[in-house]
N, CA and C of each residue as an Amber inpcrd file, in Angstrom:
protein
   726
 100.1270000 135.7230000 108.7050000 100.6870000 134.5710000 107.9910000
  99.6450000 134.0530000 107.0110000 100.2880000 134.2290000 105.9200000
  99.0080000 133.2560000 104.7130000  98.5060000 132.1140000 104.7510000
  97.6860000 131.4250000 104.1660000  97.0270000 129.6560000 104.1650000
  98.1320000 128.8810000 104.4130000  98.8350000 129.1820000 102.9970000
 100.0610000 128.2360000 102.2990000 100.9240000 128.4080000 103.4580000
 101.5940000 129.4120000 104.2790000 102.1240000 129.4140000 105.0420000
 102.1880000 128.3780000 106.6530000 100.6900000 128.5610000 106.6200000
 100.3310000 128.3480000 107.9370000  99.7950000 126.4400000 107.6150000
  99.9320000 126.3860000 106.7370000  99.7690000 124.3760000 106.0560000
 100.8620000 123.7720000 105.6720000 102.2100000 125.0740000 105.3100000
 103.5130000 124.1010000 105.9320000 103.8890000 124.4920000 107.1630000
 104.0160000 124.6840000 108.1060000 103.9490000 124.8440000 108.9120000
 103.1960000 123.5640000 109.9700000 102.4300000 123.2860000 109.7210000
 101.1160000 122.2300000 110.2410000 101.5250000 121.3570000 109.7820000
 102.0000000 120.6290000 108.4990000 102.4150000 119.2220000 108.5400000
 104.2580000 119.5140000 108.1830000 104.7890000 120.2140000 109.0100000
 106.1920000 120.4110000 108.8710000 106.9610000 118.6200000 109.8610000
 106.6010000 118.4600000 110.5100000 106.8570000 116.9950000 111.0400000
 106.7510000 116.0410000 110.3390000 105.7290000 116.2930000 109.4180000
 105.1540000 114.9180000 108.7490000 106.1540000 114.8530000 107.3850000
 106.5220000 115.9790000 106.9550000 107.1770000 115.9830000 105.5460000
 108.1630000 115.7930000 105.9270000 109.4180000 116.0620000 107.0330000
 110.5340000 115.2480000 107.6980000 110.3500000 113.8750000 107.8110000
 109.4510000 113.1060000 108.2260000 109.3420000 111.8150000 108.3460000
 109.2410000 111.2870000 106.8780000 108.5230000 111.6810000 106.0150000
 108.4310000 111.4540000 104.3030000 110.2160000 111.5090000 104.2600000
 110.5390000 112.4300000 104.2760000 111.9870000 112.9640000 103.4400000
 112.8960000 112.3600000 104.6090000 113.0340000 112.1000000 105.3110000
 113.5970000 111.0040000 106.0660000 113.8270000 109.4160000 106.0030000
 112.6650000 109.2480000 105.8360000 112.3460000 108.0070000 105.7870000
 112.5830000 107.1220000 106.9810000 112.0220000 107.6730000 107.7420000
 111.8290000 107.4190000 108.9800000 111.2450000 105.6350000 109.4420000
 111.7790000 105.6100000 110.2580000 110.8940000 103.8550000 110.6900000
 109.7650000 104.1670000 111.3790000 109.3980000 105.3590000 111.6170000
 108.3180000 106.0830000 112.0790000 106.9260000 105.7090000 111.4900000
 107.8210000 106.9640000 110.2270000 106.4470000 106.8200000 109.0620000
 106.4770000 105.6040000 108.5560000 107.0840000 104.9110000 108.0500000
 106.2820000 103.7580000 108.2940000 105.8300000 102.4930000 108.6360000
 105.6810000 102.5690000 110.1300000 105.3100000 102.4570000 110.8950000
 103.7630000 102.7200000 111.3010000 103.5890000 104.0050000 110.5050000
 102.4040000 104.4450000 110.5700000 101.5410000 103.9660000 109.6880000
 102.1810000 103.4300000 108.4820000 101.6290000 103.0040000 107.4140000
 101.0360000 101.7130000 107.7200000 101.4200000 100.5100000 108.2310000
 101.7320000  99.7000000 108.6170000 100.5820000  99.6090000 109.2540000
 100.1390000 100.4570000 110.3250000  99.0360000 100.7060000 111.1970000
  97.6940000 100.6330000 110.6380000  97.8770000 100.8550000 109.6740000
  96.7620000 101.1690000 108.3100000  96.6400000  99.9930000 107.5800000
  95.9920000  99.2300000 107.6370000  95.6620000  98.0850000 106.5840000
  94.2260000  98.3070000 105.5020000  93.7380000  99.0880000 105.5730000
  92.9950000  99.6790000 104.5580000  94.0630000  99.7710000 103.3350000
  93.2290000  99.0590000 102.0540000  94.0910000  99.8220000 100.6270000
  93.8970000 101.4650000 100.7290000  94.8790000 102.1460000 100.4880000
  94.9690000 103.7090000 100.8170000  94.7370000 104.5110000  99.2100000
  95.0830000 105.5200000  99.3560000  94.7850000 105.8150000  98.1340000
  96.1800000 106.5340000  97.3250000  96.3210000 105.9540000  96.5100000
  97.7910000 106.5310000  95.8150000  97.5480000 106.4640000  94.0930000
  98.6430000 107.1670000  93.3310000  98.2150000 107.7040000  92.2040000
  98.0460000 106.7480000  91.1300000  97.6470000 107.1770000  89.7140000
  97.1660000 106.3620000  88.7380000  97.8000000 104.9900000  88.0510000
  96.4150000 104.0580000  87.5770000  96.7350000 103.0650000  87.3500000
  97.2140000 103.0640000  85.7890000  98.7330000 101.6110000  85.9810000
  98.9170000 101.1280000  84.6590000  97.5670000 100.3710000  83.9740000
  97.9460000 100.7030000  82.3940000  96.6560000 100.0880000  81.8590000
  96.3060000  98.8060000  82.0280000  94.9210000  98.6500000  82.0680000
  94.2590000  97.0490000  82.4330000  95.2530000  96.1950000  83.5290000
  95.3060000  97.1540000  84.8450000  95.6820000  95.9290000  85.7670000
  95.4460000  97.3430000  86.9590000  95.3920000  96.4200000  88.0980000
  95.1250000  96.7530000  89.2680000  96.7440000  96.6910000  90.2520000
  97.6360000  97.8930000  90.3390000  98.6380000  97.6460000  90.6660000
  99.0860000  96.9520000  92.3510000  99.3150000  95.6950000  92.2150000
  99.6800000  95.0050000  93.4710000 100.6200000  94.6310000  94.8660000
 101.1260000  96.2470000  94.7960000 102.7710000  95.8530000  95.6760000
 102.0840000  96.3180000  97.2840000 102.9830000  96.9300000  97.4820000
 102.8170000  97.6740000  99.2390000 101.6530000  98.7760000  98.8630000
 100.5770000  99.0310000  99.6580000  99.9750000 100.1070000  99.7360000
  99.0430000 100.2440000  98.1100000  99.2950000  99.1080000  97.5710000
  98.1570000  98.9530000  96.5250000  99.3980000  99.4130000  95.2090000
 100.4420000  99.3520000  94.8230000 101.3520000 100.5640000  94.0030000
 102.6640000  98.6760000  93.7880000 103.2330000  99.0280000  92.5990000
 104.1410000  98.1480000  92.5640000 105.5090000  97.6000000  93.1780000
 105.8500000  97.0480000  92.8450000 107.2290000  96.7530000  93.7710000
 108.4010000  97.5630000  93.4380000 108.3240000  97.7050000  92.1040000
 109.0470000  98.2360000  91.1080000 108.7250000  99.7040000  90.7950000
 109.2040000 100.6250000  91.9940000 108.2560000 101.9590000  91.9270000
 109.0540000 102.9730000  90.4390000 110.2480000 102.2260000  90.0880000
 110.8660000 103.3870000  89.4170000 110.4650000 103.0280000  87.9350000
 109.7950000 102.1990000  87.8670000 109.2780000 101.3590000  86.4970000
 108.3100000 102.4030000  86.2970000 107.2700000 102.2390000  87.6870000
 105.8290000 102.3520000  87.8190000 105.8100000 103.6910000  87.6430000
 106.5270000 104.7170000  88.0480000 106.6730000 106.0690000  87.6680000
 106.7880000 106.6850000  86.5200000 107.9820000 105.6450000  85.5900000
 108.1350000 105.9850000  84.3330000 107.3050000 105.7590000  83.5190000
 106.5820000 104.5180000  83.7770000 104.8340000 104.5590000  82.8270000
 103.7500000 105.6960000  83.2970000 104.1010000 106.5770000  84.0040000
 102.9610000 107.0600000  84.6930000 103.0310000 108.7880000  83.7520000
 104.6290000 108.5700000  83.6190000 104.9580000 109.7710000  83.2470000
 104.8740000 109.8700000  81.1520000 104.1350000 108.6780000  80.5370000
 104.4310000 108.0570000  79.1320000 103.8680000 108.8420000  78.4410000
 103.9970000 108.9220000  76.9350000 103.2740000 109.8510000  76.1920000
 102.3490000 108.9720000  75.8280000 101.8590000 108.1980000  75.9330000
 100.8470000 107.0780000  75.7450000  99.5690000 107.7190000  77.0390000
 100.0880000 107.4260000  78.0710000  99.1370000 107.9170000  79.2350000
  98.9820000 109.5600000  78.8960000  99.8790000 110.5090000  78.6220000
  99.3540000 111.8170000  78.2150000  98.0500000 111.7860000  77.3900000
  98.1650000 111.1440000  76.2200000  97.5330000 111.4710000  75.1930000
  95.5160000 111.0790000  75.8840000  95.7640000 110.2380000  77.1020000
  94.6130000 110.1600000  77.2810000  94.3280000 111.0320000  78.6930000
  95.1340000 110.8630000  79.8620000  94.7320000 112.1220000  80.3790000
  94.6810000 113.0140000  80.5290000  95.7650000 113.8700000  79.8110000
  95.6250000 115.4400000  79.1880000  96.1680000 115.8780000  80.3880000
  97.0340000 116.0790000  80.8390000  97.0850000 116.4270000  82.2140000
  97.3340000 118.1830000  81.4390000  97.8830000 118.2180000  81.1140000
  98.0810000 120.6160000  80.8660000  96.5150000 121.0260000  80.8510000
  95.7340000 119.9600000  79.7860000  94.6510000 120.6780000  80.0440000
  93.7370000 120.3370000  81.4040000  93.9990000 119.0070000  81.8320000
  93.2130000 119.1420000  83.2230000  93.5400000 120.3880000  83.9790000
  94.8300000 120.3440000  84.0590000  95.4450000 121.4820000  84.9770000
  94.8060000 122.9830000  84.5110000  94.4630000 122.9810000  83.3220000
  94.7210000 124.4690000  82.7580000  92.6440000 124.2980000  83.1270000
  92.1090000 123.5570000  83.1110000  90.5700000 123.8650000  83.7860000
  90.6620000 123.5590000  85.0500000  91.1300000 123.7760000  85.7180000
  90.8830000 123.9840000  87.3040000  90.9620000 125.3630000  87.5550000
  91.7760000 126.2100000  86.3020000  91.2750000 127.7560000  86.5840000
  92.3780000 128.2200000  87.9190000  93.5360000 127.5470000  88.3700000
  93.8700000 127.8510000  89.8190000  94.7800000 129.1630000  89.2730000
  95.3140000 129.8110000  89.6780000  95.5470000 131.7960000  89.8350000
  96.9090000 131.6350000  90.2990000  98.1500000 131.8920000  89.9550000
  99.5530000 132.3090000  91.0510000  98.9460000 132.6880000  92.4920000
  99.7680000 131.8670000  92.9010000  99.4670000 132.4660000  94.4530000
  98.6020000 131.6230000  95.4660000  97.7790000 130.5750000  94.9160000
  96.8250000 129.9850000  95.2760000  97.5010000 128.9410000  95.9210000
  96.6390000 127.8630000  96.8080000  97.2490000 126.8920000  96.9490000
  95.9640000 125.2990000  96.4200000  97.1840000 124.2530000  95.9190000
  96.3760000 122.9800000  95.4120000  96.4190000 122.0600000  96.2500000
  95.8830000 121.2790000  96.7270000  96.3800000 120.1930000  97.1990000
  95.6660000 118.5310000  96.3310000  96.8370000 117.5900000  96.1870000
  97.0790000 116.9140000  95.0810000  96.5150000 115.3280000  96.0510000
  95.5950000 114.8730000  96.0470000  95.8090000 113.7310000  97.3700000
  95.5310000 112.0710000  96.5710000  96.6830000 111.5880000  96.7660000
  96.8920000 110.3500000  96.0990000  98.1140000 110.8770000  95.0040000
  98.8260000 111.6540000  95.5670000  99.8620000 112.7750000  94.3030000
 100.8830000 111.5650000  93.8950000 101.5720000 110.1510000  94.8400000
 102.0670000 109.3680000  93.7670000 103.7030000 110.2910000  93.5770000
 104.4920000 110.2860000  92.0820000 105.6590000 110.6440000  92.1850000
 105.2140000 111.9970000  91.6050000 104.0200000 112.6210000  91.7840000
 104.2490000 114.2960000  91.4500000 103.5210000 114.5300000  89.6350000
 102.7680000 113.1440000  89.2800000 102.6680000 113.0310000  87.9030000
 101.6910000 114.6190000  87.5120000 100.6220000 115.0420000  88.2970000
  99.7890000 116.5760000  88.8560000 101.1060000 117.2780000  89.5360000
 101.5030000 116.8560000  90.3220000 101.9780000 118.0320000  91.5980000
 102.9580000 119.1110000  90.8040000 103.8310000 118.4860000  89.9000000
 104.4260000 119.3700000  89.4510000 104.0490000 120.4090000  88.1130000
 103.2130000 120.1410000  87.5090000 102.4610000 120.8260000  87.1950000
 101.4350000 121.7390000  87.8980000 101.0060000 121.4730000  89.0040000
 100.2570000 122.0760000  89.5210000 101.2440000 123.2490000  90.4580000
 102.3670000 122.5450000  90.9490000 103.4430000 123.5220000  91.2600000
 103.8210000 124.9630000  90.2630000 103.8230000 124.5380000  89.4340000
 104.1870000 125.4350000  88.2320000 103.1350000 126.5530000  87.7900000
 102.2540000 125.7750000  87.9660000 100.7300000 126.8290000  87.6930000
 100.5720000 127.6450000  89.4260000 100.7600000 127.7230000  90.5240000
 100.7600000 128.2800000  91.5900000 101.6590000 129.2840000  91.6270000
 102.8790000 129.0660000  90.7200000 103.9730000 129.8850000  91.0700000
 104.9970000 129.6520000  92.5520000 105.8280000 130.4670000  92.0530000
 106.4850000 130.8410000  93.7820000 106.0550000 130.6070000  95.1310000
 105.0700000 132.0760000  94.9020000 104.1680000 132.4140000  95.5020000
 102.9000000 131.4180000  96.4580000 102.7380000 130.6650000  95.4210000
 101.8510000 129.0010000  96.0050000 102.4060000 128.5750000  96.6010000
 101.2080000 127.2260000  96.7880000 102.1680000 126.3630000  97.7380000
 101.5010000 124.6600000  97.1000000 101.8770000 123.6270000  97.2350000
 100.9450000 122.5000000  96.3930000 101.1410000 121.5970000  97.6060000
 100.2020000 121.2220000  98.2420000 100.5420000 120.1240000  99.2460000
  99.8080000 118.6950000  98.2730000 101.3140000 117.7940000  98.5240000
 101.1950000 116.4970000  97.7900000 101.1030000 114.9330000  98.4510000
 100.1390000 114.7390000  98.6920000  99.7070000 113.6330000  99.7220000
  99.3080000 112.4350000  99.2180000 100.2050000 111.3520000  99.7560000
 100.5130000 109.9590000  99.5540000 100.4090000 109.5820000 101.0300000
 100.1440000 108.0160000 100.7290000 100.1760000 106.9510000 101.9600000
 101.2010000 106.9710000 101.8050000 102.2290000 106.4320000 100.8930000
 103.3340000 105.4590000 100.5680000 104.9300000 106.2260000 100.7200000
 105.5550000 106.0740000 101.8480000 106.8900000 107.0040000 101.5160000
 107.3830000 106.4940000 101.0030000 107.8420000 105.4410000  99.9990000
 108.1920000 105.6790000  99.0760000 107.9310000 106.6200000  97.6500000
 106.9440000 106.3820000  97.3600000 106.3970000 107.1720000  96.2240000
 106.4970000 109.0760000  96.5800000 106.6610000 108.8920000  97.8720000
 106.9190000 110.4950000  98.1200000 108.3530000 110.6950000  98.0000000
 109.5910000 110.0570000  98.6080000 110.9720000 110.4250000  98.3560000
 110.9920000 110.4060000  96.8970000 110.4690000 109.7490000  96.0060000
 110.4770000 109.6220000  94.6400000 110.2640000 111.1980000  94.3010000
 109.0990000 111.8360000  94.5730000 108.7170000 113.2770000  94.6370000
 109.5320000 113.9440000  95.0250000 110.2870000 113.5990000  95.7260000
 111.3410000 114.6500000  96.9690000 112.6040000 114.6910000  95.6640000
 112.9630000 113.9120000  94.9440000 113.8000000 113.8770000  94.4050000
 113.7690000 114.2330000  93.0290000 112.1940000 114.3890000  92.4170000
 111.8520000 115.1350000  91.1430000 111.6410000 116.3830000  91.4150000
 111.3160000 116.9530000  92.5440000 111.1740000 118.1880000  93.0250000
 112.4260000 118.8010000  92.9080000 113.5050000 118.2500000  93.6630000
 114.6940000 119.1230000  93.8520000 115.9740000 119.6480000  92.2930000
 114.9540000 118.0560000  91.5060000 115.4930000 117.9000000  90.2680000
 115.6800000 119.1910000  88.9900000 114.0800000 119.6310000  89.1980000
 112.8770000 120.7120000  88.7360000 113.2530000 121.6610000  89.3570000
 113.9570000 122.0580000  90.5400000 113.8280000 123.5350000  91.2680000
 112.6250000 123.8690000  91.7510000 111.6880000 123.3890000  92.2340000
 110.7050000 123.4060000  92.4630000 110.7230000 123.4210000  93.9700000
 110.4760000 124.7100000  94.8670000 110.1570000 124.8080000  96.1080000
 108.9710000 125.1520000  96.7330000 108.2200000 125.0100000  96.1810000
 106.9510000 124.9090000  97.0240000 106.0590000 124.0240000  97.0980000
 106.4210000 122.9440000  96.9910000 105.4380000 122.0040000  97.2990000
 105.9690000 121.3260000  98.9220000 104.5800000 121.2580000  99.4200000
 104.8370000 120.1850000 100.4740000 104.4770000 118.9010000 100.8550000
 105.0460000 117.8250000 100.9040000 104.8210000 116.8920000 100.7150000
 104.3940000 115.9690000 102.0500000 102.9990000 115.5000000 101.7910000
 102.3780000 115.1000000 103.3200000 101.9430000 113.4480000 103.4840000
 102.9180000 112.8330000 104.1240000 102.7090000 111.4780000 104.6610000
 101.4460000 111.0740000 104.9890000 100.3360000 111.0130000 104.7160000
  98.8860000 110.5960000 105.0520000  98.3960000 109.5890000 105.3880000
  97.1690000 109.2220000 106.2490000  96.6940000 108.3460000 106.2410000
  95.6380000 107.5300000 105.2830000  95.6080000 106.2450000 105.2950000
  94.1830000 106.0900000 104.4240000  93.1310000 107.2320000 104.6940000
  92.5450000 107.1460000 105.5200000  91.1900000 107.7850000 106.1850000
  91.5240000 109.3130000 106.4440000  92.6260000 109.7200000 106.1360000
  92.9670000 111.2040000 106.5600000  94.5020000 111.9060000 105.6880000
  94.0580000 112.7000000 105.3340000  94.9540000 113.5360000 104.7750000
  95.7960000 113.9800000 105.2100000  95.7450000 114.3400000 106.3450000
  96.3580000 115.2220000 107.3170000  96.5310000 116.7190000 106.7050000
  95.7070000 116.9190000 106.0280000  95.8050000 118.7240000 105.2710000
  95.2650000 119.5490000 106.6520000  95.7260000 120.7610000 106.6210000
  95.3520000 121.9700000 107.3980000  94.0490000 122.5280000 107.2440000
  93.4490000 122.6450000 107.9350000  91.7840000 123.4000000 107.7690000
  91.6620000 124.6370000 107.1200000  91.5900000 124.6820000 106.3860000
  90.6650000 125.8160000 105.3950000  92.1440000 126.5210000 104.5470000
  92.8420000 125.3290000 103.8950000  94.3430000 125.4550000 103.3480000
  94.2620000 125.4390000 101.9490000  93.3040000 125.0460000 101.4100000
  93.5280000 124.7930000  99.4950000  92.1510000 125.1200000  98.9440000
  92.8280000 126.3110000  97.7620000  91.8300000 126.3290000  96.9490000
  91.1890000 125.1740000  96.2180000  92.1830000 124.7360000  95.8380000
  91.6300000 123.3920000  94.9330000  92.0880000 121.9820000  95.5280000
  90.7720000 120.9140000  95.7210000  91.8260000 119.9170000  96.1040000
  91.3670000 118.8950000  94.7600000  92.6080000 118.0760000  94.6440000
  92.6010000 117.6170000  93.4180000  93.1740000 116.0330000  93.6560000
  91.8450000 114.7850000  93.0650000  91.8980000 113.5720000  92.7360000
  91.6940000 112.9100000  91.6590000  92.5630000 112.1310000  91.5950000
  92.5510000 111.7790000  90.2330000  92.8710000 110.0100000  90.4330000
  91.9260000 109.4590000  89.9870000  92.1020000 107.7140000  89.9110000
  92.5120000 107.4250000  91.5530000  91.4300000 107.8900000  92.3180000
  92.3600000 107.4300000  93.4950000  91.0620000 107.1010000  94.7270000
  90.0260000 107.7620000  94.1590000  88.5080000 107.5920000  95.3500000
  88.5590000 106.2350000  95.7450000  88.3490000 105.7120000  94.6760000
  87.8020000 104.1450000  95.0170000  89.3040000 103.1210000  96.1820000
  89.9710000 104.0240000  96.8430000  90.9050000 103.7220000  97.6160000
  90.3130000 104.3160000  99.3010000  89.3830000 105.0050000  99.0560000
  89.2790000 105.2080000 100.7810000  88.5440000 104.3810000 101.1300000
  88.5560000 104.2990000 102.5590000  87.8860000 103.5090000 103.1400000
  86.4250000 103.6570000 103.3000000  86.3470000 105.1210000 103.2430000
  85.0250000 104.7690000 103.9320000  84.7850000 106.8850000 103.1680000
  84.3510000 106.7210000 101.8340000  84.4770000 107.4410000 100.5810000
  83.8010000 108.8320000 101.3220000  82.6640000 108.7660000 101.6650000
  81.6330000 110.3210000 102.1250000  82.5400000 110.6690000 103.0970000
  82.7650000 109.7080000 104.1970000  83.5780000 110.4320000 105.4890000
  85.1500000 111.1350000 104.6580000  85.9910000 110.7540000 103.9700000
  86.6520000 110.9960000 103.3710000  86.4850000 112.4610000 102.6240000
  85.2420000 112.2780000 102.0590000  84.8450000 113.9600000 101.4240000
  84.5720000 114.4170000 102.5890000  83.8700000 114.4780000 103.6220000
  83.8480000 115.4330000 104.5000000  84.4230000 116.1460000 105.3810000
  85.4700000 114.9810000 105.1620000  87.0610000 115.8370000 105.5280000
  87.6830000 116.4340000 105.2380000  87.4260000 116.4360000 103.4400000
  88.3810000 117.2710000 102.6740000  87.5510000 118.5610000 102.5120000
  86.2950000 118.8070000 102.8130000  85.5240000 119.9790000 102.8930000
  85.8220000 120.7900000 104.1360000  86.3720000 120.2510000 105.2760000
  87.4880000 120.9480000 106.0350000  88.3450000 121.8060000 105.3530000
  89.2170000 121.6810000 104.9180000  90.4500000 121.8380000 104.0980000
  90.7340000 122.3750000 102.8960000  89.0880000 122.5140000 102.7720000
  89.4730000 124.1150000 101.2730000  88.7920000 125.1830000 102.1220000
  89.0910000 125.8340000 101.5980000  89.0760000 127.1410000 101.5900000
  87.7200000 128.0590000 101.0900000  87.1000000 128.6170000 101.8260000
  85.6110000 129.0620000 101.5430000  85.4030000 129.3770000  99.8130000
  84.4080000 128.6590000  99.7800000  84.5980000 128.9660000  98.1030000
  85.2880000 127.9950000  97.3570000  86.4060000 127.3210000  98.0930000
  86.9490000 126.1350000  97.3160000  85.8010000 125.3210000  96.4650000
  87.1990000 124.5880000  95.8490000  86.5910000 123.3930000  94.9280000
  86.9910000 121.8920000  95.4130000  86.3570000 120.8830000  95.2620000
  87.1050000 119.4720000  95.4110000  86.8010000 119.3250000  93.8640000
  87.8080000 118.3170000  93.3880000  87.6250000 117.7740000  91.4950000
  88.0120000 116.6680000  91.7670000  87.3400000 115.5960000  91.5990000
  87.5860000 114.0780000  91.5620000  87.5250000 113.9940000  89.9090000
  88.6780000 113.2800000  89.7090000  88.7160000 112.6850000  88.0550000
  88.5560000 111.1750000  88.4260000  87.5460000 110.1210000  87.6440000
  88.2760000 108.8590000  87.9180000  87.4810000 108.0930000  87.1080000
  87.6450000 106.8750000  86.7240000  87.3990000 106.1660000  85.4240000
  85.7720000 105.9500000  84.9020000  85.4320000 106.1100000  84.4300000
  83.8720000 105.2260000  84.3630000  83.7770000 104.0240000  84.4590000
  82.5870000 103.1960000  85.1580000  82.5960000 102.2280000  85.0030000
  81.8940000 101.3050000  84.0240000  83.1850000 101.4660000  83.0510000
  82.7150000 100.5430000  81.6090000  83.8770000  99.8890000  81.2860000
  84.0780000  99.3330000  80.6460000  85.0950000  98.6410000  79.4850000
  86.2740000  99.8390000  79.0600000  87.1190000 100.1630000  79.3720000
  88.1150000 101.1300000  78.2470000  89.2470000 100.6730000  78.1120000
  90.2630000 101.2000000  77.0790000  91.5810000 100.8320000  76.5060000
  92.3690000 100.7810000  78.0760000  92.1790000 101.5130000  78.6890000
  93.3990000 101.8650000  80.0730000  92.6180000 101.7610000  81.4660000
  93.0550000 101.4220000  82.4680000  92.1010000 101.4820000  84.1940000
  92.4380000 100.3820000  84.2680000  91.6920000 100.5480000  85.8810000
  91.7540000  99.7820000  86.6830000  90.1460000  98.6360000  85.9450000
  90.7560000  96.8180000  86.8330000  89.4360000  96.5570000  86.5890000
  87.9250000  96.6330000  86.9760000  87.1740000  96.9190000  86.1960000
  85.6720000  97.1020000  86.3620000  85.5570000  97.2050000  88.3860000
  85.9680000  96.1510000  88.4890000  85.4630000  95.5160000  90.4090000
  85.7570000  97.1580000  91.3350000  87.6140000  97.7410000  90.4580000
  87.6560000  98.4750000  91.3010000  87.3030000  99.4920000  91.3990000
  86.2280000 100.2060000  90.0600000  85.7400000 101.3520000  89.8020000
  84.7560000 101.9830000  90.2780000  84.7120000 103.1730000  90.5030000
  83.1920000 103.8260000  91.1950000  82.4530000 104.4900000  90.2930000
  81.5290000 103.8520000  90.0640000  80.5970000 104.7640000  88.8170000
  80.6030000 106.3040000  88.7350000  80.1900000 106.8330000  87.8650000
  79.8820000 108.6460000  88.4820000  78.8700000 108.2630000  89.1710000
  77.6700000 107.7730000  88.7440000  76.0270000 108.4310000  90.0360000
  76.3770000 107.8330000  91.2300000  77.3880000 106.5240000  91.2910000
  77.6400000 106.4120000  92.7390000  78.7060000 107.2760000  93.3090000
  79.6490000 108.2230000  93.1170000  80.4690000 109.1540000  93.3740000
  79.7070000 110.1280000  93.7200000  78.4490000 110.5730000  92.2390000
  77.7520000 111.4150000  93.3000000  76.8480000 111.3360000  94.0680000
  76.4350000 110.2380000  94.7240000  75.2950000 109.6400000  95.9710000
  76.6260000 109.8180000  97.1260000  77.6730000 110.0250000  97.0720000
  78.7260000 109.7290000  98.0550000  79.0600000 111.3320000  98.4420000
  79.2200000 112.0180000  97.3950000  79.6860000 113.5030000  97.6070000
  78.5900000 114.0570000  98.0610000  77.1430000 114.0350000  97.7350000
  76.0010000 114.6590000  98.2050000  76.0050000 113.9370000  99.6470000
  75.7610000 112.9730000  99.9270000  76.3130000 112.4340000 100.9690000
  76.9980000 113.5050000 102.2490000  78.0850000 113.3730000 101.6230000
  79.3680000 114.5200000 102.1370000  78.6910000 116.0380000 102.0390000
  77.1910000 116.5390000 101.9680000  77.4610000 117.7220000 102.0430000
  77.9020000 118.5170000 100.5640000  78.0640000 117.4650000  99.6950000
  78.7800000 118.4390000  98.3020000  78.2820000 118.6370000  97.0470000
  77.7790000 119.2820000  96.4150000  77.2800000 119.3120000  95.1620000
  78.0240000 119.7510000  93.7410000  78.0160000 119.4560000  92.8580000
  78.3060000 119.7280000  91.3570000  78.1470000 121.1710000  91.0710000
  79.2540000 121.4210000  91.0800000  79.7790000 122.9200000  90.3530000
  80.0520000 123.0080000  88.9940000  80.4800000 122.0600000  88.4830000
  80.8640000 121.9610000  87.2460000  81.3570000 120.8500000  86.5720000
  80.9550000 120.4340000  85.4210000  81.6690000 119.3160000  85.0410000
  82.3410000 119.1900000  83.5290000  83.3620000 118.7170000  83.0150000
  84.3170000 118.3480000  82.0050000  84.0780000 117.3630000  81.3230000
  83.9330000 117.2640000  79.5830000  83.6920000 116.1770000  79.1920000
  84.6960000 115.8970000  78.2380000  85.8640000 116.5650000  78.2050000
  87.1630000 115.9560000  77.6270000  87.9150000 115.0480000  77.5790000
  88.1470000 114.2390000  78.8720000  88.6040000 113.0860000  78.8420000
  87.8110000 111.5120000  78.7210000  88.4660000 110.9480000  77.5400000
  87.8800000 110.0650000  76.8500000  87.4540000 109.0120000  77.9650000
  88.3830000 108.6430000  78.6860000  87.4650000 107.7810000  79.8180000
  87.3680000 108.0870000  81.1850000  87.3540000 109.0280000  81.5660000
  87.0690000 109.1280000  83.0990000  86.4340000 110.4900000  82.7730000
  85.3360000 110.5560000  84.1880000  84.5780000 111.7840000  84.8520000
  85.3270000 112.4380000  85.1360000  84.9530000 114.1560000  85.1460000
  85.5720000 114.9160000  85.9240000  84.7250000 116.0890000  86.0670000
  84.6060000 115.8410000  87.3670000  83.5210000 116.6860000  88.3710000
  84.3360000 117.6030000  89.4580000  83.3780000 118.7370000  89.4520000
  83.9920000 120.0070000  90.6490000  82.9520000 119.9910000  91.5130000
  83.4400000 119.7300000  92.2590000  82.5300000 119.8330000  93.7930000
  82.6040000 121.0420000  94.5050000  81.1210000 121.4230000  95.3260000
  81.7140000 122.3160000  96.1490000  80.5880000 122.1980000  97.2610000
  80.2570000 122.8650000  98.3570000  79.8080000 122.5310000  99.5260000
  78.6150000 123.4520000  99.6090000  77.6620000 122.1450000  99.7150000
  76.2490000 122.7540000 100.0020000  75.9440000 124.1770000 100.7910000
């Protein structure tokens, strides 16, 4: 049985409770009072509903998805430097309504698999329902905790964050979990704002510098593989394990 295989398989419960919408999951959420980590911010504000994300999720999606926000995070070309191969698997954590996942679905192929991990079931049925929209069957979509992913051990080539670090609780333990969960040779890629002044982000308070991201990943065991200087305001660093 392959990675991708054997990581749906492993959170096959958890993506029923997502696509359910279970009083379960959340329930579980609930349990969690840590701000968690979920996907990117509208410009100049810090979004305030359940789980750190708005009230108004179908608003909050459609700005997420704007040609305004393209033009600054580039998402084809983020996607298209991560280098990931048909066949591979991504995992997307803080994935939100799929604004990466489905792209990253698309770049895996068939063959892949994209596990897409949110606190918030809402923001995941949102996914469940752009997925089925798209034809898109391979992604799996994983109900998470703040402090835990719930990804499968040694399951993704690439794991992929974007505007979402400065949401764990407790940031190194967080990377050292996700260094579980790739795959020998994997990569981790944190994208996330600098901390300065720019047109779009979160405010200043909630940002993590790069040298403090990387005092946190070295921390974790992880060092700089590579880094990107295309996007106008945020870092984007490839990690990989000492």
């Amino acid at each position: 049985m392959g990675a991708a295989q054997v990581g749906a398989t492993a959170v096959a419960a958890v993506v029923l409770a997502v696509l359910a919408g279970t009083a379960s999951a959340v329930r579980s959420q609930e349990a969690h009072p840590h701000p968690p980590p979920h996907e990117h911010h509208a410009p100049r504000e810090h979004p305030g509903g359940a789980h750190g994300n708005p009230a108004d999720l179908d608003a909050y999606a459609a700005h997420l998805e704007s040609a305004e926000r393209a033009a600054w995070q580039k998402p084809d070309q983020v996607v298209a430097a991560l280098g990931l191969k048909p066949g591979q698997t991504a995992c997307d954590v803080g994935a939100g309504p799929g604004y990466f996942t489905l792209r990253l679905a698309r770049t895996v192929g068939a063959d892949g698999r994209v596990f897409a991990v949110d606190v918030e079931p809402r923001l995941l049925s949102l996914l469940a329902a752009r997925l089925a929209a798209a034809g898109l069957a391979n992604v799996t979509p994983v109900l998470a905790r703040p402090d835990d992913p719930l990804l499968p051990r040694a399951a993704c080539d690439v794991v992929l964050i974007v505007d979402t670090y400065h949401h764990f609780p407790d940031g190194p333990a967080y990377l050292r979990g996700l260094r579980r969960v790739v795959t020998p040779g994997g990569r981790i890629v944190n994208i996330d704002f600098h901390k300065r002044e720019t047109p779009v982000g979160p405010p200043l308070a909630h940002r993590i510098a790069r040298e403090d991201f990387l005092r946190d990943a070295a921390a974790a065991g992880l060092t700089v593989a590579s880094e990107e200087t295309f996007l106008p305001h945020q870092y984007f660093l490839v990690l990989r394990a000492r």
